[in-house]
PAVEXMAR-847388 format. One line per 5 residues: number of its first residue (from 1); their letters; for each residue z, y, x of C-alpha. Coordinates in pm, whole numbers. Each point is the difference from the previous one (the first is absolute). Layout:
N
NUM	A	Z Y X ~ ...
This chain:
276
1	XXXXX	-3607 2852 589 ~ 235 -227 181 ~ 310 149 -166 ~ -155 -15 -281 ~ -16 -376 24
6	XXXXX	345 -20 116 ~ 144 188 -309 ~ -187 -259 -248 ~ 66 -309 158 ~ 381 107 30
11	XXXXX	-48 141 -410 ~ -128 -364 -64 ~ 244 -175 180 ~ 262 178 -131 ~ -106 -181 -418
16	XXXXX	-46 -298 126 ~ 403 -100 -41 ~ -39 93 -350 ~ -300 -158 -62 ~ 151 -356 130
21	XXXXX	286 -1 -230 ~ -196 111 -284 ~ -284 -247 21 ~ 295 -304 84 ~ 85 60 -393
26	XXXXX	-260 -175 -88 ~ -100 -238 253 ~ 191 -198 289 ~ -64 103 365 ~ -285 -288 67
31	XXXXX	-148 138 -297 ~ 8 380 112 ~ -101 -144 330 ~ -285 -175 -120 ~ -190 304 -178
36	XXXXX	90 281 216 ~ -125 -242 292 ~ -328 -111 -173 ~ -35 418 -76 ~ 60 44 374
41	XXXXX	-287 -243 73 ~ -240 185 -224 ~ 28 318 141 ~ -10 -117 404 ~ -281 -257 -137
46	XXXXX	-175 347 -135 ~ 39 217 325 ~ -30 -326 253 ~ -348 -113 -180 ~ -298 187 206
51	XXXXX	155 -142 309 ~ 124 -365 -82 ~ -16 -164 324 ~ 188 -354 29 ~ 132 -42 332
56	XXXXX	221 -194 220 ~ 290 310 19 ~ 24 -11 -417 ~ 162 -355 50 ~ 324 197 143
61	XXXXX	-11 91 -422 ~ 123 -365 -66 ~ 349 34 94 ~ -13 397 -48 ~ -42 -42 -388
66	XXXXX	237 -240 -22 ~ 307 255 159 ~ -219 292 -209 ~ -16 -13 -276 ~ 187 -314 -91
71	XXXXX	289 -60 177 ~ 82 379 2 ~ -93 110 -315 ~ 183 -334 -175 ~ 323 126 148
76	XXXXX	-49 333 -24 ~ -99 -41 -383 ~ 321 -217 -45 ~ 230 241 141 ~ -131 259 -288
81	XXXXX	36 -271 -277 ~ 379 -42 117 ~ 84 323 119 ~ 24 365 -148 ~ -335 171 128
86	XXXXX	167 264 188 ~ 214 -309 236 ~ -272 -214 11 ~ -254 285 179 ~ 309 92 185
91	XXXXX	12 -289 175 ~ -364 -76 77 ~ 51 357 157 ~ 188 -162 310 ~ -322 -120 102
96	XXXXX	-83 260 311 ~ 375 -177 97 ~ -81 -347 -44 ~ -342 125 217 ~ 298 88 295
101	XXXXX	177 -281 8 ~ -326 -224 11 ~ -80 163 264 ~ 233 -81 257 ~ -57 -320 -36
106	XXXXX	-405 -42 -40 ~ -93 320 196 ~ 286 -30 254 ~ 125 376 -76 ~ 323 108 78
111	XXXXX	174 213 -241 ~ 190 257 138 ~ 309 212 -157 ~ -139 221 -231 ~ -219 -367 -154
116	XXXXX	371 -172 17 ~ 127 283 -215 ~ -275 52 -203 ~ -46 -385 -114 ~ 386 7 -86
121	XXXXX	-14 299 -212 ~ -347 -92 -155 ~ 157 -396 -95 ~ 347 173 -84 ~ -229 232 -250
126	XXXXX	-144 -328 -169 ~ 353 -108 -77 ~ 89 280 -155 ~ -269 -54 -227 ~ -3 -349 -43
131	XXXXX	414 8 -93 ~ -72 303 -201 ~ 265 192 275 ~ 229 -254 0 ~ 21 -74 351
136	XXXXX	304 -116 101 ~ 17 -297 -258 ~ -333 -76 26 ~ -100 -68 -322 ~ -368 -83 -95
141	XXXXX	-113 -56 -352 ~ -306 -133 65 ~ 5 -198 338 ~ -311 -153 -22 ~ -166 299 -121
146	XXXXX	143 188 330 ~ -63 -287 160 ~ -380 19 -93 ~ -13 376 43 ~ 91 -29 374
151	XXXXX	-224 -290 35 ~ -263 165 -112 ~ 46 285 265 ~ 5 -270 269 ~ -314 -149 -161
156	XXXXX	-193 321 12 ~ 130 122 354 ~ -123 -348 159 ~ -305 30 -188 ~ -54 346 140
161	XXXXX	79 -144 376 ~ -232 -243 -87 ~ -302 256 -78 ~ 32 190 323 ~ -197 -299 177
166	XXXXX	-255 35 -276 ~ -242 236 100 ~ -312 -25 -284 ~ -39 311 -226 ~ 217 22 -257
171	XXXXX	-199 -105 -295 ~ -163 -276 112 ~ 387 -112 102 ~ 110 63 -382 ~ -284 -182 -149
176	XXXXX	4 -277 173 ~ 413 25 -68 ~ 14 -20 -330 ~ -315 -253 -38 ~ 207 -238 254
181	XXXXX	356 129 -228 ~ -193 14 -324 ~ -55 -373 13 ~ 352 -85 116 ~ 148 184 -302
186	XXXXX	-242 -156 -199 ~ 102 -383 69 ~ 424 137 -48 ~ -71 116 -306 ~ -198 -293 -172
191	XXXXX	286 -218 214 ~ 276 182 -112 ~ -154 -3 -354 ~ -17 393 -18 ~ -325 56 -112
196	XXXXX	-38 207 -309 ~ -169 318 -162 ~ 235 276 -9 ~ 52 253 -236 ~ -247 316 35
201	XXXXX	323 190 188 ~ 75 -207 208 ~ -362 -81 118 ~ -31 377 56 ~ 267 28 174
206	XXXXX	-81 -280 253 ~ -320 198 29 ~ 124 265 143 ~ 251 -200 183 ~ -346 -145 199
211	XXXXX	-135 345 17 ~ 208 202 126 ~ 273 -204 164 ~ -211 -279 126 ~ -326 236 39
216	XXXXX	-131 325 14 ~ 317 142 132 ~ -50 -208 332 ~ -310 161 20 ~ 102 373 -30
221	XXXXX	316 -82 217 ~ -229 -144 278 ~ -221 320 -21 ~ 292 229 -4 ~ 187 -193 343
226	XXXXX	-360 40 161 ~ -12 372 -83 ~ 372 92 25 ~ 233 -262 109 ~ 332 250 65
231	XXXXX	-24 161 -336 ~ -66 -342 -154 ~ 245 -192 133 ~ 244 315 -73 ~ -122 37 -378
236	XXXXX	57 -445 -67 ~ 394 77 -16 ~ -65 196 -322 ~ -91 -380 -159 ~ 320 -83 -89
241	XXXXX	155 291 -86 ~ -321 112 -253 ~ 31 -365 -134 ~ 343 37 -124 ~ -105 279 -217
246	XXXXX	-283 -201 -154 ~ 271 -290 -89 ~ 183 259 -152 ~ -238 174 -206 ~ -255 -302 -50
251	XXXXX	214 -356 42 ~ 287 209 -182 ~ 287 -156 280 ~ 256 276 62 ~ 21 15 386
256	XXXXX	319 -78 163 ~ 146 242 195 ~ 87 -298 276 ~ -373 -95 -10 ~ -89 379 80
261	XXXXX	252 11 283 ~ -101 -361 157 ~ -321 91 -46 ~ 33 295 191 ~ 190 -161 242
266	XXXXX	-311 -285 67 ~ -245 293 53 ~ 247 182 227 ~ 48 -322 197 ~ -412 -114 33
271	XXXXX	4 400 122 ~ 230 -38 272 ~ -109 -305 123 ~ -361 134 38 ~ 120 293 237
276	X	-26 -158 336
């Protein structure tokens, strides 16, 4: 059953590119952020009510839902609104990097060759994409949108450092997450002056941008690591990879071949620097 959960959380992750750059056509990222958050809150508010227990530990939730999901999400959503989809989840990608090179400094580790040589070839992979394989001149289109690509890996990487001191079960974590983020995003987007009804599309598409990027795919992914972890962690490198089809066929974007080949190269580079 385990696998099982690991082959539809990986299926699910794999739309969710799409689904970003499809639902930013008809809203801004505060916008998408605000509905597929509020959707997010729903469905942990559902699972989380028979055992609502305020306590002291759900504080830790204050500054959680402000790095997830605001902070992370509002750069992640503006890299998609500047970027083509297929750079833009590219990019995030280098996350599992960014993790590494945290970790030297917070968690005092030090990296040895093979994480020396596969951080270069994992960052030298992102500049392939993000100069569309022109290396040598360096030549971004979109700065800021690589800019806020990366940032968002580095984002979600010390957010994940962040969550292995948290040790209460995982939906009780979410809820109180996105209640905590929920509100944040809230007070941006009346702030910002981004509040508005969307059209029927796009609200449907930030649906399932709460459900199954923000939700129930965190749940079958945390019962498939418990089950299987190897064949898991093995099956997550498929995401990008399976994603780039669905921006083909769905997001109609013809894939570059340089965003195939750094692409491959980022995998092959979070790879080697795992083999210790």
């Amino acid at each position: 059953m385990s696998r099982k959960h690991a082959i539809g959380a990986v299926l699910l992750w794999s739309t969710v590119a799409s689904a970003f750059k499809l639902s930013l056509r008809y809203m801004s990222p505060l916008q998408l952020l605000f509905y597929a958050s509020l959707t997010s809150l729903v469905l942990f508010g559902i699972l989380y009510v028979g055992e609502f227990t305020p306590r002291r530990e759900n504080l830790r939730s204050a500054y959680l839902g402000l790095i997830n999901p605001l902070l992370y999400y509002t750069v992640l959503f503006s890299a998609y609104d500047r970027l083509p989809a297929q750079e833009a989840q590219a990019l995030n990608y280098t996350w599992p990097l960014m993790l590494v090179l945290l970790s030297i400094p917070l968690l005092g580790k030090r990296p040895g060759a093979r994480t020396v040589l596969g951080l270069f070839l994992g960052f030298l992979g992102a500049i392939v994409v993000a100069t569309k394989g022109d290396v040598a001149d360096l030549n971004f289109t979109d700065p800021i949108g690589v800019a806020l690509g990366l940032g968002s890996a580095v984002i979600w990487a010390s957010y994940w450092l962040l969550n292995l001191r948290d040790g209460r079960p995982l939906v009780e974590k979410m809820f109180w997450n996105f209640l905590f983020g929920f509100a944040y995003v809230s007070i941006a987007v009346v702030a910002t002056g981004n509040f508005a009804v969307p059209p029927v599309e796009g609200l449907a598409g930030a649906i399932y941008v709460g459900l199954f990027e923000m939700g129930v795919t965190f749940l079958l992914w945390y019962r498939a690591v418990e089950g299987d972890m190897a064949f898991a962690s093995n099956l997550a490198y498929l995401v990008p990879f399976l994603s780039l089809f669905f921006i083909s066929a769905v997001v109609g974007e013809g894939i570059a071949t340089a965003t195939v080949l750094g692409l491959a190269m980022i995998v092959g580079g979070i790879i080697l620097g795992r083999e210790q």
